[in-house]
C-alpha positions in Angstrom: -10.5 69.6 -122.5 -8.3 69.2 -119.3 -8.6 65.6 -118.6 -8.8 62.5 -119.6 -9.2 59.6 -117.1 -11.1 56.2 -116.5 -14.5 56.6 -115.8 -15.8 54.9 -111.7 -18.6 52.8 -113.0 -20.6 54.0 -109.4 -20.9 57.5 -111.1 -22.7 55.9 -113.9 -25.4 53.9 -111.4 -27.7 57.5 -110.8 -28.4 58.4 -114.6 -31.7 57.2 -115.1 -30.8 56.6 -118.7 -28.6 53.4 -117.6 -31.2 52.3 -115.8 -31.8 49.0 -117.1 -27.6 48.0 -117.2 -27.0 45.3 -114.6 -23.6 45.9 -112.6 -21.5 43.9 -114.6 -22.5 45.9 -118.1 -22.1 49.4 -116.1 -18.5 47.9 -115.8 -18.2 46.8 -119.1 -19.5 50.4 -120.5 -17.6 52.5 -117.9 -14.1 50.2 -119.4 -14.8 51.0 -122.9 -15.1 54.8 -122.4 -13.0 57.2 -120.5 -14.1 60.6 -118.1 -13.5 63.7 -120.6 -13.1 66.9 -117.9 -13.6 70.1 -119.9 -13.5 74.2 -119.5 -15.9 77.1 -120.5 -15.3 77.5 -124.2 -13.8 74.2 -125.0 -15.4 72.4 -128.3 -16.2 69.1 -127.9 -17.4 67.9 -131.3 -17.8 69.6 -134.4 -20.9 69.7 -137.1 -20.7 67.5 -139.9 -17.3 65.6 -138.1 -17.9 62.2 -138.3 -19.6 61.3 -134.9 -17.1 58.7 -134.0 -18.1 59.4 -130.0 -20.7 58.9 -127.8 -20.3 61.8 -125.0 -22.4 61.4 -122.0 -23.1 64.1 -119.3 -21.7 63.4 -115.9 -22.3 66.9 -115.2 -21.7 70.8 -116.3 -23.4 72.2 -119.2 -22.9 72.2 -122.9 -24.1 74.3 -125.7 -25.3 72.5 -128.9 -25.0 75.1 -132.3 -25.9 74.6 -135.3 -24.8 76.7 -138.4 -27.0 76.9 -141.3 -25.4 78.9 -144.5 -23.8 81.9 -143.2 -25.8 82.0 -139.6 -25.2 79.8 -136.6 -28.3 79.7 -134.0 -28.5 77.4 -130.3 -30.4 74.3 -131.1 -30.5 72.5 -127.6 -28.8 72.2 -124.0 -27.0 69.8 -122.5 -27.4 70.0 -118.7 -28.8 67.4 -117.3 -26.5 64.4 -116.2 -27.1 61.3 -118.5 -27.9 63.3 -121.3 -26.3 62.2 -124.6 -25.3 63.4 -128.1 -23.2 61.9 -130.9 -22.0 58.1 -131.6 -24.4 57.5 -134.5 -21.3 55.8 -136.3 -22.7 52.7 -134.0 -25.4 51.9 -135.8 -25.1 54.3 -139.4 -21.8 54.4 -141.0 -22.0 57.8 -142.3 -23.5 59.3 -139.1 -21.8 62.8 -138.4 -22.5 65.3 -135.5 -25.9 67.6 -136.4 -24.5 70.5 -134.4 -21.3 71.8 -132.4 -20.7 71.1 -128.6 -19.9 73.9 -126.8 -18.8 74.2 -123.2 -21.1 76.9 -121.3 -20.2 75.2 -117.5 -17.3 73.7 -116.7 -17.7 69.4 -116.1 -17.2 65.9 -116.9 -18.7 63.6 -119.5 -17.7 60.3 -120.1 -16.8 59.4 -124.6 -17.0 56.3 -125.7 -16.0 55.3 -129.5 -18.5 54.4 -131.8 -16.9 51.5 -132.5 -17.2 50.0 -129.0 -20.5 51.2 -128.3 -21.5 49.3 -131.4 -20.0 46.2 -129.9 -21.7 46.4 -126.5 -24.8 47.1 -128.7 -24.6 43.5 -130.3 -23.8 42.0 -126.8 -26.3 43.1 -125.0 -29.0 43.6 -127.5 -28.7 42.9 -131.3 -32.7 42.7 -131.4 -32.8 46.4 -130.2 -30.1 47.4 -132.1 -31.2 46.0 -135.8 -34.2 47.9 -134.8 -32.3 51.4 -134.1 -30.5 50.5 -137.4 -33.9 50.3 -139.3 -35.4 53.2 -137.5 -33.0 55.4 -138.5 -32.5 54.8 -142.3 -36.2 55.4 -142.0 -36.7 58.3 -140.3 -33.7 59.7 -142.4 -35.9 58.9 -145.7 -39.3 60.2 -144.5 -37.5 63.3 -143.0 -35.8 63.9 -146.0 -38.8 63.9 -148.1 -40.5 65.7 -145.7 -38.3 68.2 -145.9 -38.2 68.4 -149.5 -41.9 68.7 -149.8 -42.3 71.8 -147.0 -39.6 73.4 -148.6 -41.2 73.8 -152.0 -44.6 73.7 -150.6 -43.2 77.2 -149.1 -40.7 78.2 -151.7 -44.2 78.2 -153.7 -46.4 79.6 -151.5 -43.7 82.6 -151.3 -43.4 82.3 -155.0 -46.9 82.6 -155.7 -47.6 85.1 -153.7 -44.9 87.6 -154.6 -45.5 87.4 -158.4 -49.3 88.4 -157.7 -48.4 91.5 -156.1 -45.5 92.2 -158.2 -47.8 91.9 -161.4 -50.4 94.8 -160.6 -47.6 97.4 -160.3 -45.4 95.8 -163.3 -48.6 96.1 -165.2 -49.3 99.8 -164.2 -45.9 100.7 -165.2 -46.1 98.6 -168.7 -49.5 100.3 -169.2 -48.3 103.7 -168.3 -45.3 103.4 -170.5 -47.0 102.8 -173.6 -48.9 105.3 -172.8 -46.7 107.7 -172.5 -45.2 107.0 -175.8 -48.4 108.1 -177.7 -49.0 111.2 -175.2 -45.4 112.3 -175.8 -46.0 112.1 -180.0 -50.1 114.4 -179.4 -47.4 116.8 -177.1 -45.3 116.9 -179.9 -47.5 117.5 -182.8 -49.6 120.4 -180.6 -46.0 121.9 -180.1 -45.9 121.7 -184.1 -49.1 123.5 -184.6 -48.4 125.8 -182.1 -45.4 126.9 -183.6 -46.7 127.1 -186.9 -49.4 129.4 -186.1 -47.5 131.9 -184.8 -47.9 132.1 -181.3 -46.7 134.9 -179.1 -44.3 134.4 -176.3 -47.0 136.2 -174.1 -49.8 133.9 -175.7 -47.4 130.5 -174.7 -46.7 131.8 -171.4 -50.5 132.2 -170.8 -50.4 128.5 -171.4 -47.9 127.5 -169.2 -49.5 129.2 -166.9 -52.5 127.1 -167.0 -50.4 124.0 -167.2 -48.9 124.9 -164.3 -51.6 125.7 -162.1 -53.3 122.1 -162.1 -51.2 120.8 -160.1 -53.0 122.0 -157.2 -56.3 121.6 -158.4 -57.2 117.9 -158.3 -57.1 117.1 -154.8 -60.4 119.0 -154.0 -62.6 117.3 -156.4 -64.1 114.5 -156.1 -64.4 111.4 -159.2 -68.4 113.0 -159.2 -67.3 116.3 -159.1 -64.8 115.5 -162.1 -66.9 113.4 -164.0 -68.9 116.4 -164.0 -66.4 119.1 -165.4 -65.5 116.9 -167.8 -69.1 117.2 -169.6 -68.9 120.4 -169.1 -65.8 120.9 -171.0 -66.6 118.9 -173.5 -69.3 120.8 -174.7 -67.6 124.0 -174.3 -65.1 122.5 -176.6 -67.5 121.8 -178.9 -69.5 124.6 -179.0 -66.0 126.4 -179.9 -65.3 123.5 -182.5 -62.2 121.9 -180.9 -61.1 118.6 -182.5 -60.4 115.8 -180.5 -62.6 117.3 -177.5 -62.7 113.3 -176.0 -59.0 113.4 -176.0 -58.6 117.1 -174.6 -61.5 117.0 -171.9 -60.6 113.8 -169.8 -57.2 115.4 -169.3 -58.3 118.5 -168.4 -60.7 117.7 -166.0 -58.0 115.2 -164.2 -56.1 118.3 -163.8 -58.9 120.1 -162.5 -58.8 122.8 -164.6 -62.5 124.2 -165.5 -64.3 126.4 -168.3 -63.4 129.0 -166.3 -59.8 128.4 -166.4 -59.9 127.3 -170.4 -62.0 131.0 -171.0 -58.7 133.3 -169.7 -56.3 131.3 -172.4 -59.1 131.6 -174.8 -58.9 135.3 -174.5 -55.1 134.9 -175.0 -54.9 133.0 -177.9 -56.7 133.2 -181.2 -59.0 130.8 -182.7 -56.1 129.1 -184.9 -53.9 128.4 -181.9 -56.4 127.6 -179.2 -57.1 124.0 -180.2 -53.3 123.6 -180.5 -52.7 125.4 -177.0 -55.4 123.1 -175.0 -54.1 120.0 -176.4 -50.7 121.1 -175.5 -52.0 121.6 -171.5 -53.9 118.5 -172.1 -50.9 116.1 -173.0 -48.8 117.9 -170.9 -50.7 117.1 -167.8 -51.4 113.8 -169.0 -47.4 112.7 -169.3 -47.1 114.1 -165.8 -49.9 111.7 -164.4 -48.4 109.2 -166.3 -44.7 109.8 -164.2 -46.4 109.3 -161.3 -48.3 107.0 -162.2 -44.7 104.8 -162.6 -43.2 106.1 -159.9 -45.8 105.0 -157.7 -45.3 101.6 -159.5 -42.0 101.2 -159.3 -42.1 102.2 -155.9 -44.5 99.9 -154.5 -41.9 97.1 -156.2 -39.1 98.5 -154.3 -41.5 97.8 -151.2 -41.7 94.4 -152.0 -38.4 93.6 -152.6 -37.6 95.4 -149.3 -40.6 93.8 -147.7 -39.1 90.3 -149.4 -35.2 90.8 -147.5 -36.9 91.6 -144.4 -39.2 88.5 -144.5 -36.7 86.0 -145.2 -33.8 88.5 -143.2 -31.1 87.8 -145.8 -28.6 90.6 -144.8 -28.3 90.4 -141.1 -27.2 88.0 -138.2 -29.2 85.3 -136.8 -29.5 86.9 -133.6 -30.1 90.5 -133.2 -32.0 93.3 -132.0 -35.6 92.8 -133.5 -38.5 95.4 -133.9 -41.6 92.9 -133.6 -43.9 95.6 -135.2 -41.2 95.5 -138.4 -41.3 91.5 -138.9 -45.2 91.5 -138.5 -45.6 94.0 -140.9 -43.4 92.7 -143.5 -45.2 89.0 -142.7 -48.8 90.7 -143.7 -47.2 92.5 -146.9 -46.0 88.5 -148.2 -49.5 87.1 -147.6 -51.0 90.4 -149.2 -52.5 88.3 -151.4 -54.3 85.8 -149.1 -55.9 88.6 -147.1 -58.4 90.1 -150.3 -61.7 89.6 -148.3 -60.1 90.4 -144.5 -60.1 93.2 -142.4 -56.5 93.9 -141.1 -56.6 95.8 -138.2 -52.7 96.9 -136.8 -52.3 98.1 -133.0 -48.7 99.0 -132.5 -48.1 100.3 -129.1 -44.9 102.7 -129.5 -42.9 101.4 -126.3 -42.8 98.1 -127.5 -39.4 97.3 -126.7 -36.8 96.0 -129.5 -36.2 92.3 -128.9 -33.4 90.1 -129.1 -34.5 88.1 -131.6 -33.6 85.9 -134.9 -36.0 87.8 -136.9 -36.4 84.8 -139.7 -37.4 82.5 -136.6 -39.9 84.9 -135.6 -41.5 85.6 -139.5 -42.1 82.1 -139.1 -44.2 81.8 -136.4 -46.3 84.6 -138.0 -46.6 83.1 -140.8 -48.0 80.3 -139.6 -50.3 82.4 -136.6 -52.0 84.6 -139.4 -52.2 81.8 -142.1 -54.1 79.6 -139.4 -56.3 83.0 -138.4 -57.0 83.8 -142.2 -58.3 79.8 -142.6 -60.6 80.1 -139.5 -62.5 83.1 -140.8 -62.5 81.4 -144.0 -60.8 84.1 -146.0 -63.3 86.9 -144.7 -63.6 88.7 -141.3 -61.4 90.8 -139.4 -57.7 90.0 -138.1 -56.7 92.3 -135.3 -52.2 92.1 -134.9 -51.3 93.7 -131.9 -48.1 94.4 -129.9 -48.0 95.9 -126.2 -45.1 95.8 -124.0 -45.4 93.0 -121.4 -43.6 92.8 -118.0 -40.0 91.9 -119.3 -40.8 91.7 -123.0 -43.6 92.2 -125.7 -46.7 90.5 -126.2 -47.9 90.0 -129.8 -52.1 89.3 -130.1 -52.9 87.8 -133.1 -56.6 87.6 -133.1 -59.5 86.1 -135.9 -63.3 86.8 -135.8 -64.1 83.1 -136.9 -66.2 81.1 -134.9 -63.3 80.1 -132.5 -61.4 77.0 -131.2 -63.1 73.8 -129.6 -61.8 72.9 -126.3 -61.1 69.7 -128.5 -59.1 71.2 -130.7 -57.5 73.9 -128.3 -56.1 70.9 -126.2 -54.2 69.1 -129.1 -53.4 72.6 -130.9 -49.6 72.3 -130.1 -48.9 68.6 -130.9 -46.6 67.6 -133.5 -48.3 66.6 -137.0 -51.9 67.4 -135.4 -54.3 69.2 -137.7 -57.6 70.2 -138.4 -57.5 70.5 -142.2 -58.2 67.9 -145.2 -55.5 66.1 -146.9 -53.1 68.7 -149.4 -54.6 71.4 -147.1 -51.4 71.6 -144.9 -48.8 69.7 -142.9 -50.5 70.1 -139.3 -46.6 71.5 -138.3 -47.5 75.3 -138.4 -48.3 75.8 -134.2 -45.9 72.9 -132.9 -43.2 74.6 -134.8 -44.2 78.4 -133.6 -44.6 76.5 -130.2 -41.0 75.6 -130.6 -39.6 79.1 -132.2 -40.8 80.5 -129.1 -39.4 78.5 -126.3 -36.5 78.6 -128.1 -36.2 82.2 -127.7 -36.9 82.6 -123.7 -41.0 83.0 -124.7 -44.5 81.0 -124.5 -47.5 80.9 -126.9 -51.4 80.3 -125.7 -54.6 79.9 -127.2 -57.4 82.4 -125.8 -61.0 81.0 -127.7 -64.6 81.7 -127.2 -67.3 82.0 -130.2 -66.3 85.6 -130.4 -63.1 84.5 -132.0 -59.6 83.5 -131.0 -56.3 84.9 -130.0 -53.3 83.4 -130.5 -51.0 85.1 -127.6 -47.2 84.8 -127.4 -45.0 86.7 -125.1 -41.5 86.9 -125.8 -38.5 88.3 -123.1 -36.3 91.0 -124.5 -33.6 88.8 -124.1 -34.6 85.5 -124.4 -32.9 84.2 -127.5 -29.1 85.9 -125.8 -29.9 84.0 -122.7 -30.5 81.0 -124.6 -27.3 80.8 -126.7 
């Protein structure tokens, strides 16, 4: 700040907010504050300092931020003149700044303690001001519980839905595992036999051989086709008298190894060692099923923890370059579980350009976009997610086959707390709040509807969200 002088109550007379001040209270205001001048990059008030000012824009512009955790994000703009911020020690004793002023244009605002704006309050109007009092401590204990309740509403929702898509490939991998123990004792005990019956090195490596060529021989069969040469290996088995012919034929077949195959090791191997020798192959090619079996597992987990940190962007900067495809891809891997009966159709054009962007923001208003498309088709249907490059951005098309928006509905569609569903079936904040995400960051959001289905448009400027803060 570069000044500090007494504040011309004539410069106070234009600001529509004053309005309804006679002449004499103008003066009265105009001697309890002061004219604050101040510089590009000064900081005017702090978050969470106790908001023992009331700052009023004469004129210039001032950047309001807002750190939450570890990330600090542009939450409004003060640059009209007789905009306000702070002094809510006036009328709630614990009131503190919600975010950090921060000059972007150099200019004048006039600060008046809390303290005397709390007197002037009583003076002019104690009606009006036990009514602010009452209003707040109310808003501040519906707000919090709110809060609360969307918070764990999502927290479970998120919850929910990760633990069903962790559990199939936890399961696979517990299933595989055990498994694996009992295949890795039948490899053992063939191993035992085989050795026993004095097999030649010629005789094993005829074996090995056969193991070894399976691996290319599954991928040109089809489950008919296997089915198939499993019947027929069983029976060749049998007819040879092969115990455990329902262990050894499955596995062989899954290889894709056929009678064929099983006929050159038979004329390897004599009669002792063969049964030995297939169930060897057999359990051999099983265990290595079984491996990938896991690491396909264990992969997809790794997925969803990735798909998780990128959802929720837990190890990058609130504001940052953004590859829109990315986010909505991670978004449909979390709601997985809601989209069993739909149709997910992805149209990604390649020159897209990166964004900047706060990616959580943005997961957000997907979120909420394909939830709301999922609930129109009623769980079945297809959902068409498509981004293009737009003029000086991307467009994202999120678009349902349901039976599409009312002009009734479409109209109200952004308002705050307006909804179409029952009670418990949702909060009625999901569009407002995209509506919001999205102007914060430079962009706009539309409804396009007809009984074909709607599309839920929202452009957004590759540098929106940099302009804004």
């Amino acid at each position: 700040m570069r000044t500090i002088s007494t504040t011309d109550p004539a410069r106070l007379r234009p600001l529509a907010l004053l309005d309804g001040l006679s002449d004499a209270q103008l003066g009265q205001l105009a001697e309890a504050g002061e004219t604050v001048g101040f510089d590009v990059g000064d900081e005017l008030f702090r978050q969470g300092a106790p908001a023992e000012f009331w700052w009023l824009l004469l004129d210039g512009c001032i950047e309001l931020r807002r750190r939450t955790g570890h990330e600090e994000s542009t939450v409004g703009t003060m640059n009209t003149p007789g905009q306000w911020a702070g002094g809510f020690r006036a009328w709630d004793p614990h009131g503190v700044y919600l975010a950090t002023g921060r000059v972007r244009q150099a200019g004048h605002l006039m600060r008046v303690p809390a303290e005397a704006l709390l007197a002037l309050g009583r003076s002019w109007f104690p009606f009006g001001l036990h009514m602010i009092n009452g209003l707040v401590q109310t808003v501040r204990a519906i707000e919090s519980i709110a809060r609360q309740r969307e918070s764990l509403v999502a927290l479970g929702t998120l919850a929910a839905g990760l633990a069903h898509e962790l559990n199939n490939p936890a399961a696979a991998t517990t299933r595989a595992v055990d498994a694996l123990i009992g295949a890795g004792d039948d490899l053992f005990g063939a191993l035992r036999t085989l050795a026993t019956s004095g097999v030649r090195t010629d005789q094993f490596a005829a074996l090995d051989a056969l193991r070894a060529g399976s691996a290319s021989s599954t991928r040109s069969r089809t489950p008919l086709q296997i089915a198939d040469l499993e019947d027929e290996l069983t029976g060749w088995l049998q007819d040879r008298r092969i115990d455990r012919d329902w262990v050894i034929a499955p596995a062989l077949a899954a290889a894709g190894l056929d009678v064929d195959r099983c006929e050159q090791v038979a004329a390897a191997l004599d009669e002792r060692s063969l049964g030995a020798g297939l169930e060897w192959i057999a359990q051999s090619v099983t265990i290595a099923a079984l491996l990938a079996e896991i690491k396909e597992s264990t992969r997809r987990i790794s997925d969803l923890v990735t798909a998780v940190k990128d959802y929720s962007h837990l190890d990058r900067s609130a504001i940052g370059d953004v590859v829109v495809a990315d986010g909505l891809d991670s978004t449909l891997t979390m709601l997985s579980h809601e989209l069993t009966g739909v149709t997910v159709v992805r149209e990604y054009d390649p020159q897209a350009p990166i964004i900047e962007a706060n990616t959580a923001e943005l997961n957000q208003v997907w979120t909420h976009l394909i939830r709301n498309a999922v609930d129109a088709m009623r769980g079945t249907g297809t959902l068409r997610v498509s981004v293009v490059p737009n003029g000086d951005g991307v467009r994202v098309n999120i678009a349902d086959s349901g039976p599409g928006m009312v002009p009734e509905v479409r109209v109200h569609a952004f308002d705050p707390f307006f909804t179409t569903k029952g009670v418990g079936e949702g909060t009625g904040l999901g569009l407002d709040v995209s509506r919001r995400i999205v102007e914060q960051h430079g962009g706009r959001i539309w409804i396009d509807s007809d009984p074909s289905g709607t599309i839920l448009r929202v452009h957004l400027p590759v540098r929106g969200a940099a302009q804004a803060t």
